[in-house]
C-alpha positions in Angstrom: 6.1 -30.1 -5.3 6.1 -26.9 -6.3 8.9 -24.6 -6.1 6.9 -21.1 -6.4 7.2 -19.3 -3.1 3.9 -18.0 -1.4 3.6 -15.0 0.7 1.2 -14.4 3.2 0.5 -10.2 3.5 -2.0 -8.3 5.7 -3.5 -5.9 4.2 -6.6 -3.0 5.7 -9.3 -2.3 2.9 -11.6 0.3 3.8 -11.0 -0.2 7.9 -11.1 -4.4 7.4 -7.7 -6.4 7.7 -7.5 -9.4 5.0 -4.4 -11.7 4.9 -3.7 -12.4 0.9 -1.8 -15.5 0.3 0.1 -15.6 -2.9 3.0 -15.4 -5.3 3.0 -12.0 -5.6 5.4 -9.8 -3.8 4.1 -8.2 -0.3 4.4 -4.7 -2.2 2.6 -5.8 -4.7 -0.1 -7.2 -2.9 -0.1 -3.9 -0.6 -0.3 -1.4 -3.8 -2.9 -3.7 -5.1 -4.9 -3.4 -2.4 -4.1 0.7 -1.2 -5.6 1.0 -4.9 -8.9 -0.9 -4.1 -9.2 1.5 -0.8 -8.9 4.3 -2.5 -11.2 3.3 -5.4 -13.8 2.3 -2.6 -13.5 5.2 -0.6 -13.8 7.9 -3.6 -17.2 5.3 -4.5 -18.5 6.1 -1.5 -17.9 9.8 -1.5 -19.9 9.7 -4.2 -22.5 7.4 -2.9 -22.6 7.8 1.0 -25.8 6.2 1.2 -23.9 2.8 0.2 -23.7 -0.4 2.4 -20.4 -2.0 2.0 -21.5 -4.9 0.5 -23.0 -2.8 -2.4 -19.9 -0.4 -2.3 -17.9 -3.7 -3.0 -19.5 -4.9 -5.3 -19.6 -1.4 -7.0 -15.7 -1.3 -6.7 -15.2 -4.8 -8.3 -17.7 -3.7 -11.5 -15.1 -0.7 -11.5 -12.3 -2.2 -11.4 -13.3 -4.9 -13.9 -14.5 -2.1 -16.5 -11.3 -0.2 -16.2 -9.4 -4.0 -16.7 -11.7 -4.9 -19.9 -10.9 -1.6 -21.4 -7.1 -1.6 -20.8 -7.4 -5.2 -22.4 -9.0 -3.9 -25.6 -6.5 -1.2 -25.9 -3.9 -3.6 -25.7 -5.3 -6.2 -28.5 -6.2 -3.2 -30.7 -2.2 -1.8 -30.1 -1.0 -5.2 -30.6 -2.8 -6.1 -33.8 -1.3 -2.2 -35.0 2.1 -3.6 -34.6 1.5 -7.0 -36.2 0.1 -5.2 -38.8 3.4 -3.4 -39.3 5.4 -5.9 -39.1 3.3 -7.9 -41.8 
């Protein structure tokens, strides 16, 4: 058996509630998913015309963009320091 502890958290994204189960602390889950709320709302500000099932999918090619470039950023700063150290 595992000894990781699981937390069940409700959270409300854009006027839905969703109950995340994971390892994560509730906070976390909570900021994680005010930040997806936000990020949908200001896509539909932009795009009122947007069902939600398009707005989500919008927010998740977002979100995923902003992770992929974050990632690069961190290989290119990490290969940097290597290179340094070398």
């Amino acid at each position: 058996m595992s000894n990781i502890q699981k937390h069940r958290t409700t959270v409300e994204i854009y006027g839905h509630a969703y109950v995340i189960m994971g390892t994560e602390s509730p906070s976390h889950v909570r900021l994680v998913a005010s930040l997806v709320d936000d990020k949908m709302r200001e896509i539909f500000f932009k795009n009122p015309n947007l069902d939600e099932n398009k707005l989500a999918v919008l927010t998740a090619v977002n979100a995923v963009n902003d992770y992929l470039k974050i990632k690069d950023q961190l290989e290119r700063l990490q290969a940097e320091i290597q290179k340094e150290k070398d």
